[in-house]
C-alpha positions in Angstrom: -16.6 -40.9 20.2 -15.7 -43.0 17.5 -12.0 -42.2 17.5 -9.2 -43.4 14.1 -5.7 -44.5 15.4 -2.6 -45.0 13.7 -3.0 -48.9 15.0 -6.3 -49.5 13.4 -10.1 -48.4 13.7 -12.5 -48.1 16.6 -13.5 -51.3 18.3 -17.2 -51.4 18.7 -19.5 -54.0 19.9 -20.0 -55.5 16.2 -16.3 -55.9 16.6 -16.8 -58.9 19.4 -18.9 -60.8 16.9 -16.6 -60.0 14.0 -13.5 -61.0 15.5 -16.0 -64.5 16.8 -16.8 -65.5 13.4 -13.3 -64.9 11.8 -11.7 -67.2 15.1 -9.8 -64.2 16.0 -9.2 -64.1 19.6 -10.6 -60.8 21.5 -8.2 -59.3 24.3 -9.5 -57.3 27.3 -7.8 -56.3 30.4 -9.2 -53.8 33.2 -8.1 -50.4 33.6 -9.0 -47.8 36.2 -7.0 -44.4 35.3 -6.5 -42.6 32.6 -2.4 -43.2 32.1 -3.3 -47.1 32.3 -6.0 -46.5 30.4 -3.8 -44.9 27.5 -1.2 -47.5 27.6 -3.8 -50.4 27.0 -5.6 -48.3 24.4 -2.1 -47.6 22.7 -0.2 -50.9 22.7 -4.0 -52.7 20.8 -5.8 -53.7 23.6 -9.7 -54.9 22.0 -11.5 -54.1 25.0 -10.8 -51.9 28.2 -13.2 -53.0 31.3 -13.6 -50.5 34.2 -13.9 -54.1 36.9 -15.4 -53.2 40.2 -12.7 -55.4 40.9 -11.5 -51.5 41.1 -12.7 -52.4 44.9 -10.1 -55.0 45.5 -7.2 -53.4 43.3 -7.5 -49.7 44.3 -9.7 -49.1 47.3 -8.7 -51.7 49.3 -11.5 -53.6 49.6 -11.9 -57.4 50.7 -14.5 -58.0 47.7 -16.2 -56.1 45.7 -19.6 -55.3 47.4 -18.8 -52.0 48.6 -18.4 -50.5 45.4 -20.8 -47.9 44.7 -22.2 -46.5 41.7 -20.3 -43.3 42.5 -16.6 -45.1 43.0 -17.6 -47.0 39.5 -18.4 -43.5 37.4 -15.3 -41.3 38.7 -13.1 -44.4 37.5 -15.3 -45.2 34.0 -14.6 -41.1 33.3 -11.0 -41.2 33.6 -10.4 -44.6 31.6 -12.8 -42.1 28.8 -10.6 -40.1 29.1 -7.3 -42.1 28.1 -8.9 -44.2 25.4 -9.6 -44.0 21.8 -9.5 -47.1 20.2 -10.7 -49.6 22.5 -14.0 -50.8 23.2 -15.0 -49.4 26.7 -16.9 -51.2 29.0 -18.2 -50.2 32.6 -19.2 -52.6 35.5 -21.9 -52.3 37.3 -21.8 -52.3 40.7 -23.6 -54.6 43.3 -27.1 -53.8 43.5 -27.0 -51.1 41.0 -29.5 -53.2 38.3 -30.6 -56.0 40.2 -33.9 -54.8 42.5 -35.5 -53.5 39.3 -35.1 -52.9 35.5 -35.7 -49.4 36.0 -32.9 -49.0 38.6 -30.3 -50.9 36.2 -32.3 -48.2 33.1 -31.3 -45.3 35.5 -27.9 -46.4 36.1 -26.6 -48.1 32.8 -27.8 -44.9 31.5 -25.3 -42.8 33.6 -22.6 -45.1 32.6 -23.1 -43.8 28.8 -24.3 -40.5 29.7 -21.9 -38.9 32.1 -18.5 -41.3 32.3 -18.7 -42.2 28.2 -18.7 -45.7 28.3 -19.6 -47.5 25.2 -21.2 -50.7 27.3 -22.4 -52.4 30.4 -21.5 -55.5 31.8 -24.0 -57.4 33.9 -23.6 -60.4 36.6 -26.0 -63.0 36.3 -27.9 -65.8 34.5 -31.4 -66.6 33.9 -32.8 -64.2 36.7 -31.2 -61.1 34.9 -32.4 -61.6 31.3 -35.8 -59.9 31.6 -33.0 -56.8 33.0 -30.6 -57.5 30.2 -33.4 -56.9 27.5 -34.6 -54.4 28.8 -31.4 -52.2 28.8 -30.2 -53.4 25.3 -33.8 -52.5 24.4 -33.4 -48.8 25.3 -30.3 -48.4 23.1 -27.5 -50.0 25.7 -25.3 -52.5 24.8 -24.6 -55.3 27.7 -21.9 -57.8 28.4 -23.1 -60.6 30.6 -21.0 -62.3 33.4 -22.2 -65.8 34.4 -20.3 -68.7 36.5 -18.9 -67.5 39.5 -19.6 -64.0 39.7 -18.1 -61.8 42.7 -21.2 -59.8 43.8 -22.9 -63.5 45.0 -19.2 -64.5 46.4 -21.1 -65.2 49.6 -23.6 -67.6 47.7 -21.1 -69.7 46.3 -18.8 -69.9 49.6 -15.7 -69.1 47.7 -14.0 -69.2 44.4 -14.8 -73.0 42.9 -15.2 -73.8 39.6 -18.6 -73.8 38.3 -20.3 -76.6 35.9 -19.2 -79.6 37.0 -22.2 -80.5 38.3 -25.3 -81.7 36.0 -27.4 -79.1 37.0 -25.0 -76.2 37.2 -23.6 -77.4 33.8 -27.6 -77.0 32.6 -27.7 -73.8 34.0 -24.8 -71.9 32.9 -25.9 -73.5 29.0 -29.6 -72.3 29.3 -28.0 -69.1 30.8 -26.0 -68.5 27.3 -28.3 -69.1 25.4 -31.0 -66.7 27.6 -28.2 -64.0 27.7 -27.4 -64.2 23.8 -31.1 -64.2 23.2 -31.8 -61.1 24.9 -29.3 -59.3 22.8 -26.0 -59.7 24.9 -23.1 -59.0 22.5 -20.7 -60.8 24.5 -20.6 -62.6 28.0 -17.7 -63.0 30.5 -17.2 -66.7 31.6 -15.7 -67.0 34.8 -14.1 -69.6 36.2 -16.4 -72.3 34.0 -15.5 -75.7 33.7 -13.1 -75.6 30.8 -14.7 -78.5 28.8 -18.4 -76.9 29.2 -17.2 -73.3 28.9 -15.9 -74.3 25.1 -18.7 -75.7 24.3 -21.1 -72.8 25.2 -18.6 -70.6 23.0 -19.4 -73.0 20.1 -22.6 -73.1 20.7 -23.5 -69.3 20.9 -23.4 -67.5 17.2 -23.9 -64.0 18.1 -22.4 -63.6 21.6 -18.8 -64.4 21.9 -18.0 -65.5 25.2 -14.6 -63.7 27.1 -12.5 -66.3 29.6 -10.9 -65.7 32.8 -10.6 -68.9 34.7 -12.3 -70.8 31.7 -9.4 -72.3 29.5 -8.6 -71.7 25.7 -12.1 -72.8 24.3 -13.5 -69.1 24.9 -13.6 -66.6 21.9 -11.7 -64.0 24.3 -9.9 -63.4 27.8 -9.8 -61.3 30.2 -6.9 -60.5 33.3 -6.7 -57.6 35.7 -4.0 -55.4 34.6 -2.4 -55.0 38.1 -2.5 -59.1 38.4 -0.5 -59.6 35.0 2.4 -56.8 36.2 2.8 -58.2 39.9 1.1 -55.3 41.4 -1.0 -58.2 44.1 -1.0 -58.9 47.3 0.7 -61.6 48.1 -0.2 -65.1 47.9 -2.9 -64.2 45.3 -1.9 -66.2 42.5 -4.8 -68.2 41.0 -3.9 -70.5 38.5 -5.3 -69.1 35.5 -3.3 -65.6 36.0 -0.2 -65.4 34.1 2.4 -62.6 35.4 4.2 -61.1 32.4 6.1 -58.4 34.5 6.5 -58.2 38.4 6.8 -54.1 38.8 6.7 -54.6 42.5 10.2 -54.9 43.2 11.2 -52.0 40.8 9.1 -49.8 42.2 10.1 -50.7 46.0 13.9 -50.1 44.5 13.0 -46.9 42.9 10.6 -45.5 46.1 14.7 -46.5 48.8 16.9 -45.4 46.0 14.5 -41.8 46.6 14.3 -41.6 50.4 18.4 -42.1 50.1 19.2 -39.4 48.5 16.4 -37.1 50.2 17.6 -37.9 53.3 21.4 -37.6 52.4 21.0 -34.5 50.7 21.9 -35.9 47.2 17.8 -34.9 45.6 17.5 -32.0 44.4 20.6 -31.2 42.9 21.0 -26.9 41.8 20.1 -28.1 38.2 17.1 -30.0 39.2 15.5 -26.8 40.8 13.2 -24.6 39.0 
């Protein structure tokens, strides 16, 4: 599905280390349906990620260990189906790879197979690499996801920075180096100490490494689309999000201005009638 647009060629996962080596920064955002999906892919988005934060955005979820492998397909197959140019990449869901590297086979597989996703992304460090090779090994390319990762919310007690600590700092750097070594072509860094999270980006050479929560150092970021137009709950503000539109109010003004005129007779008009 290597699709030509008028705003430039087919980002692949050579892209990533491309656009590392030539210190261009790489820009993802999530997207969960196919209009959003198209919009991203349109206005030059590098990289579309279906999240399972698709559990907190969409479904309602307080985190994001409910999501199932189901819930993560439907969504991957309609962001397919509104992108062209970007890189696609699917998340896979809480416990859908981690009791086996068979299991996460079976299931990364369906990601490229049935919802045409172009990638996987994987939580974990150290304990997943023996996984990650194995699935980059059988033809599937993997984004890793280490620091704090959501799925093991309950481990870390909360959202706190990670590597401030000597032996988390160790950890997270032998956990690069682990993921880049098993083939990872890129690796979210959430939330990482900003100082330790540039220096694992110039540390890596073939895995660029994509910020949220990590500061400027990283070769990439990555935000939550509905986080960056104001479509939160509120008091959910973290300080690493940046709101460049607030759509909320709009579309609270657009949804009175409707049941107005419904209610006072003034929608439909004769020439708004089929």
């Amino acid at each position: 599905m290597a699709y030509i647009q008028e705003n430039g060629k087919k980002i692949t996962t050579h892209s990533f280390l491309t656009k590392k080596r030539n210190s261009e920064k790489i820009t993802v955002l999530t997207a969960y349906d196919c209009f959003t999906a198209g919009l991203l892919d349109r206005a030059g988005i590098d990289s579309i990620l279906v999240g399972d934060s698709v559990g907190n955005v969409i479904h309602g979820f307080e985190n994001t260990l409910p999501v199932t492998m189901d819930i993560m397909l439907a969504h991957t197959a309609a962001v397919r189906r509104g992108t062209r140019r970007a890189l696609l990449i699917a998340d896979m869901p809480f416990l859908s790879f981690q009791s086996s590297p068979k299991t996460a086979i079976e299931n990364a597989g369906r990601f490229l197979k049935e919802a045409g996703a172009e990638a996987v992304k994987v939580e974990g460090g150290l304990e997943m690499t023996v996984t990650v090779k194995r699935l980059i090994e059988c033809g599937i390319p993997v984004m890793g996801h280490i620091g704090l990762t959501p799925q093991s919310i309950h481990r870390f007690g909360g959202p706190r920075i990670q590597g401030k600590k000597d032996w988390s700092r160790s950890y997270l750097m032998e956990s690069a180096l682990a993921l880049e070594e098993a083939g990872c072509f890129s690796m979210v860094l959430e939330l990482v100490d900003t100082e330790l999270a540039a220096e694992i980006t110039g540390t890596l050479k073939r895995a660029a490494t994509i910020g949220i929560g990590a500061g400027p150092g990283c070769d990439g970021q990555v935000l939550v689309i509905n986080d960056i137009l104001g479509l939160r709950e509120e008091g959910f503000k973290p300080k690493f999000l940046r709101e460049y539109a607030n759509l909320k109010p709009a579309i609270t003004e657009a949804v009175e201005k409707y049941i107005k005129d419904v209610r006072e007779g003034n929608y439909p008009n004769l020439d708004e009638s089929y």
